[in-house]
N, C-alpha and C positions, 0 to 999 in steps of 0.2 A: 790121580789122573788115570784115563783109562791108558790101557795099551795103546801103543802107536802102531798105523798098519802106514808102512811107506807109502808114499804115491806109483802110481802104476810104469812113473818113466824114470824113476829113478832106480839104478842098477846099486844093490849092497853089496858095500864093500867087506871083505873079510873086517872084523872090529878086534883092536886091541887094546889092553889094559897092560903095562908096565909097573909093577911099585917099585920103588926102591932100597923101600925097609921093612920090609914085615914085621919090625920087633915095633915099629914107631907109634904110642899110644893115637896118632890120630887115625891111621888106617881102618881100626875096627870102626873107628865112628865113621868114617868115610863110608866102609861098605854097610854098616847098617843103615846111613842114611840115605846111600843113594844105589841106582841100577845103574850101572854103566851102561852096560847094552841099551837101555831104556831110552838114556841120558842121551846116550851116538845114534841112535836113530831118530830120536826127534830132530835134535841138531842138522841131521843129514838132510830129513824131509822139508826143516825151515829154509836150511840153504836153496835146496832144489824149487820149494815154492817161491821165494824170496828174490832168487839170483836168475834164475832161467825160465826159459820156456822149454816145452818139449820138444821142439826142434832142436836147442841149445845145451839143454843137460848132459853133462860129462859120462860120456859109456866108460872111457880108459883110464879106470882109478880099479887100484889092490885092494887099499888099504887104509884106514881109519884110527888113529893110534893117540891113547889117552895116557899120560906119563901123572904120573903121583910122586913126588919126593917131598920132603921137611923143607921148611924152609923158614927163614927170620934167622934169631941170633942160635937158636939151638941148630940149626944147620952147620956153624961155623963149627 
């Protein structure tokens, strides 16, 4: 996919990425499979296109925050 360029009324939010485990074999496959960044600004622009109008779209947001942990029975 190409690059995502935001729509012009949407304000970016600072983006965050949390892991939980960097030892946890699925991490690496996470970040070679995907862009975070990439991932939270399409997300952001589908919202803004999706949810609002430019009159409408939210100016007073920080922050953007994608959480990673294990999870099923190896979690336990």
């Amino acid at each position: 996919m190409p690059p995502i360029t935001p729509s012009s009324t949407a304000k970016i939010p600072k983006l965050k990425v949390r892991v939980d485990d960097l030892t946890h074999a699925g991490v690496k496959i996470f970040f070679n499979s995907v862009d975070p960044k990439e991932v939270l600004l399409r997300a952001i622009d589908a919202s803004v296109r999706w949810l609002y109008t430019p009159e409408t779209v939210p100016t007073r947001y920080i922050e953007c925050s994608v959480f990673i942990e294990p999870m099923g029975a190896e979690h336990e």
